[in-house]
PyMOL commands that place a pseudoatom at each C-alpha (Angstrom):
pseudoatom trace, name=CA, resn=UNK, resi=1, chain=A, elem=C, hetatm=0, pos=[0.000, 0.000, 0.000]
pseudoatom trace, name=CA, resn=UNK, resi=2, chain=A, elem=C, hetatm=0, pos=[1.848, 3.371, -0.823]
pseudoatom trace, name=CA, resn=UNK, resi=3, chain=A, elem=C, hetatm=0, pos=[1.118, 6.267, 0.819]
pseudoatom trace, name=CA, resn=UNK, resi=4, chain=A, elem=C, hetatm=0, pos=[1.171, 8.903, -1.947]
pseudoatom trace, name=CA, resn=UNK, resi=5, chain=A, elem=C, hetatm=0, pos=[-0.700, 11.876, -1.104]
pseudoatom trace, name=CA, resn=UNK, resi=6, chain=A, elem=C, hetatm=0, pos=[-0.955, 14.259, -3.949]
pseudoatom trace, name=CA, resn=UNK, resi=7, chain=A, elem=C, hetatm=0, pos=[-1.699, 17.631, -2.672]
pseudoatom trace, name=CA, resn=UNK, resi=8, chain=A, elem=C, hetatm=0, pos=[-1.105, 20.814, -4.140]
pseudoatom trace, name=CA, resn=UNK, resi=9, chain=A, elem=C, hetatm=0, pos=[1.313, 21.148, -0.939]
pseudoatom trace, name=CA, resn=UNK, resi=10, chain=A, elem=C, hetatm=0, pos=[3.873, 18.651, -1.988]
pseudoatom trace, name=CA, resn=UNK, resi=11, chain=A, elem=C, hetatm=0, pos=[4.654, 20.716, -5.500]
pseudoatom trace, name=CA, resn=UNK, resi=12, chain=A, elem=C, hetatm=0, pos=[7.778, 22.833, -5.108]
pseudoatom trace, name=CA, resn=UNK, resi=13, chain=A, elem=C, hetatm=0, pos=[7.615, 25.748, -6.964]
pseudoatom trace, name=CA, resn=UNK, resi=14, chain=A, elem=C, hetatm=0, pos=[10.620, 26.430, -9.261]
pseudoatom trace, name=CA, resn=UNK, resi=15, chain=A, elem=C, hetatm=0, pos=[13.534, 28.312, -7.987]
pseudoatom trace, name=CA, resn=UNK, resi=16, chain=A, elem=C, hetatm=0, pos=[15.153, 31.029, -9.969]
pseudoatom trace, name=CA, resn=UNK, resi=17, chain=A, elem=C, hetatm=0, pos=[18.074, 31.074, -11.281]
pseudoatom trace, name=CA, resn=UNK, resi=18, chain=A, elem=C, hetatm=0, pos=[21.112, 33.198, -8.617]
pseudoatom trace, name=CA, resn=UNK, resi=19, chain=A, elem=C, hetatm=0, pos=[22.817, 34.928, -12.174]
pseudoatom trace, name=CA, resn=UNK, resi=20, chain=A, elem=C, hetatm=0, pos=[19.823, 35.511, -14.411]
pseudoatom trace, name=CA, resn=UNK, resi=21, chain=A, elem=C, hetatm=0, pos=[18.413, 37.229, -11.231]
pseudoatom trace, name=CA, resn=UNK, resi=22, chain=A, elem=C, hetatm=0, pos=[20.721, 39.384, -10.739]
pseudoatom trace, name=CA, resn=UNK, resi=23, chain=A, elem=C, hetatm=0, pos=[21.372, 39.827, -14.539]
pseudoatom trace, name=CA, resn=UNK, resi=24, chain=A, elem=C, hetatm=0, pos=[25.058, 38.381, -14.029]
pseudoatom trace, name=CA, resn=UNK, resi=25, chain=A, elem=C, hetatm=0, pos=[26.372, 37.039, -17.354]
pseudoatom trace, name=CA, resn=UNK, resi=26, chain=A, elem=C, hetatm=0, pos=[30.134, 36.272, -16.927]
pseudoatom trace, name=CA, resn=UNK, resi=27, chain=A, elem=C, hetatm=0, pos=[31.188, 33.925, -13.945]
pseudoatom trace, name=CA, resn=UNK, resi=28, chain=A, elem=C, hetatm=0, pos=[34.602, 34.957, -12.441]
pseudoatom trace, name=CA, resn=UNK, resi=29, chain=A, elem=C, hetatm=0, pos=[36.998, 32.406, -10.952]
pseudoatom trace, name=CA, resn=UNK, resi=30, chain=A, elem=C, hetatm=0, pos=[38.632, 34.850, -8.673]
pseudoatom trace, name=CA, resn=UNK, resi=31, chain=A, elem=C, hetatm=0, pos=[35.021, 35.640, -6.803]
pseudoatom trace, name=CA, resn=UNK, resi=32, chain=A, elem=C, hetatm=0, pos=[34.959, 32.854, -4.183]
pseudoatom trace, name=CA, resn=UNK, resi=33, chain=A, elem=C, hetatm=0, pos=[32.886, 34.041, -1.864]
pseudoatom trace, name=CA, resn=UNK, resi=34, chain=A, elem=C, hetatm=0, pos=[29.875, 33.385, -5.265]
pseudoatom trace, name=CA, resn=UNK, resi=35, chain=A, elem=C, hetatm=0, pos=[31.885, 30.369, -5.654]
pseudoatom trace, name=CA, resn=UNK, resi=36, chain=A, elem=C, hetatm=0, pos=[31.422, 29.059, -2.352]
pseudoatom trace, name=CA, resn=UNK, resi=37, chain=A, elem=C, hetatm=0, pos=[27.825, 28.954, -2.423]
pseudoatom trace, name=CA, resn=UNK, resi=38, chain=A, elem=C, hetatm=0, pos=[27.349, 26.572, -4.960]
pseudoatom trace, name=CA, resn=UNK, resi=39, chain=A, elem=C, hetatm=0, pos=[29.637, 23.787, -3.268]
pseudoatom trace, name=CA, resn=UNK, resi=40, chain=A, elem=C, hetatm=0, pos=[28.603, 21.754, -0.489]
pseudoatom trace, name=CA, resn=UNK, resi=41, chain=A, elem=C, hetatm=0, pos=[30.994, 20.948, 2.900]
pseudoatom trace, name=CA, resn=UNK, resi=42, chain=A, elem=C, hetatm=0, pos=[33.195, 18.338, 1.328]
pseudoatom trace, name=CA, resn=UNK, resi=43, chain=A, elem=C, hetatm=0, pos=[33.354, 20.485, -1.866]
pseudoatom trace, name=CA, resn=UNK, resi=44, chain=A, elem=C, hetatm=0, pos=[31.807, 18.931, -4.735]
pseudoatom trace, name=CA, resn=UNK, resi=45, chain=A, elem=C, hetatm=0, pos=[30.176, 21.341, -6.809]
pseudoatom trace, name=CA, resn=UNK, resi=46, chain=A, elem=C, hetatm=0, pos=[26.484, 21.153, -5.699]
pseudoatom trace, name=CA, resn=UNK, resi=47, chain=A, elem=C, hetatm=0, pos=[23.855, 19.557, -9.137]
pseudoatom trace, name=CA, resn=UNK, resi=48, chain=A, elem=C, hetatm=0, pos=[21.473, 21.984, -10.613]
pseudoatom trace, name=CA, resn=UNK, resi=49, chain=A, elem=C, hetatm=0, pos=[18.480, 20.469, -8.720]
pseudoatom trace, name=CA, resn=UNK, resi=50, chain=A, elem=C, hetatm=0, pos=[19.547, 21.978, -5.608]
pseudoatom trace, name=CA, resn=UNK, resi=51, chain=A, elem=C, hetatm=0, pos=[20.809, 25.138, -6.563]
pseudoatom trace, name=CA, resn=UNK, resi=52, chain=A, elem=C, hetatm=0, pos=[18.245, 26.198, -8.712]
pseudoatom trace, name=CA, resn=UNK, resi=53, chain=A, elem=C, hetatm=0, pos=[20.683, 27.198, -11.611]
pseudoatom trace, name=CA, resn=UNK, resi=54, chain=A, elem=C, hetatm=0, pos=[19.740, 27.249, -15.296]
pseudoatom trace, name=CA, resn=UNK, resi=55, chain=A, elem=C, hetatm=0, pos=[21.685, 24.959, -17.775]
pseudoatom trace, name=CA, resn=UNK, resi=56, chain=A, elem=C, hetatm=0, pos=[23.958, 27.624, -19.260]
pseudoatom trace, name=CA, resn=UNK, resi=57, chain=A, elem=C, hetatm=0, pos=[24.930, 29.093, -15.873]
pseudoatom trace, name=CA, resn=UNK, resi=58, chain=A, elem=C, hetatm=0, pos=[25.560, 25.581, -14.395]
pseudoatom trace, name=CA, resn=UNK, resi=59, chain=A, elem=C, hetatm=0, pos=[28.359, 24.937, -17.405]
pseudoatom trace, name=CA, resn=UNK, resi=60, chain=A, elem=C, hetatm=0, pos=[30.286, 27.994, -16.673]
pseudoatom trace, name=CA, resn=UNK, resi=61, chain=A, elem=C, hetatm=0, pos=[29.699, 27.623, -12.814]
pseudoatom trace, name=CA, resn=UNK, resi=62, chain=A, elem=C, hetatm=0, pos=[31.459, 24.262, -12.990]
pseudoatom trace, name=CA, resn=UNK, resi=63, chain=A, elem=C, hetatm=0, pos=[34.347, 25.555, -15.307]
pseudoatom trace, name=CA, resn=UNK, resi=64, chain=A, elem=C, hetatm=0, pos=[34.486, 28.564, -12.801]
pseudoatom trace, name=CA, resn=UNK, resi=65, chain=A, elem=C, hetatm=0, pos=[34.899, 26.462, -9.514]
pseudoatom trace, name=CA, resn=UNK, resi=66, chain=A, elem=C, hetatm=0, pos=[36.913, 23.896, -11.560]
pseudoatom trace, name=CA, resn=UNK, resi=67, chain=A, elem=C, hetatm=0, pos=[39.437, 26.812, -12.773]
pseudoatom trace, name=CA, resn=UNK, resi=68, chain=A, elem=C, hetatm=0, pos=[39.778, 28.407, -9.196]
pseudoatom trace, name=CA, resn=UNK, resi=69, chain=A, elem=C, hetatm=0, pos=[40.673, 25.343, -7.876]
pseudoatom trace, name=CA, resn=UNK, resi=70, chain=A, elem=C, hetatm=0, pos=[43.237, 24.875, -10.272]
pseudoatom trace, name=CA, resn=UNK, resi=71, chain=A, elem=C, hetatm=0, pos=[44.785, 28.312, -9.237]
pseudoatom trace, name=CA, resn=UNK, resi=72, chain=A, elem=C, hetatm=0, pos=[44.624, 27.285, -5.460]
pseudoatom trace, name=CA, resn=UNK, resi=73, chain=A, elem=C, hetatm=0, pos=[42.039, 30.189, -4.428]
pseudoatom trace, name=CA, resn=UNK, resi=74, chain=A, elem=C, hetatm=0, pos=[39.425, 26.908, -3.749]
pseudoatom trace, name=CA, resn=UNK, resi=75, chain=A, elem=C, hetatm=0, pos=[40.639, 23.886, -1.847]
pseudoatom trace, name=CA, resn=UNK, resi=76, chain=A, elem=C, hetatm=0, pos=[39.638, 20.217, -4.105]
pseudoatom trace, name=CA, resn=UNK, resi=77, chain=A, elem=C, hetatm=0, pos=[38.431, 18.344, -0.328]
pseudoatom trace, name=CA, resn=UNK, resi=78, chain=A, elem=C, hetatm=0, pos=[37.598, 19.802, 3.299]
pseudoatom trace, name=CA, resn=UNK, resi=79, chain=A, elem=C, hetatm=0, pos=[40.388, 20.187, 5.092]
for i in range(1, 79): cmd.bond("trace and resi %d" % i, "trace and resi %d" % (i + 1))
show_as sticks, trace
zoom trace
């Protein structure tokens, strides 16, 4: 027997996307403290479901992150 209850209180409305919000088109590497939001504790970059980003801004979000990590201003793993 499942217990599925379909009301109208279980559907999560859409977040919007953090950069087309704010009309932010170019993702900087060097601005961690942005950065920082979209990774979790152990630092993997957080999925799109979760952070509410649209499809464009999640590809240079990841290159972002991945780039500043490469330049040491964002650690790979929690310290």
């Amino acid at each position: 027997m499942s217990n599925n209850n379909n009301n109208s209180s279980s559907i999560k409305s859409k977040k919007e996307c953090y950069f087309c919000g704010n009309f932010i088109q170019d993702i900087d590497y060097k601005d961690t403290r942005t950065l920082e939001k979209f990774i979790n504790f152990y630092r993997k970059i957080l999925p799109r479901k979760r952070t509410g980003t649209c499809s464009g801004h999640q590809r240079k979000l990841s290159t972002a992150i991945k780039r500043s990590r490469i330049m040491a201003l964002l650690s790979f793993v929690h310290k």
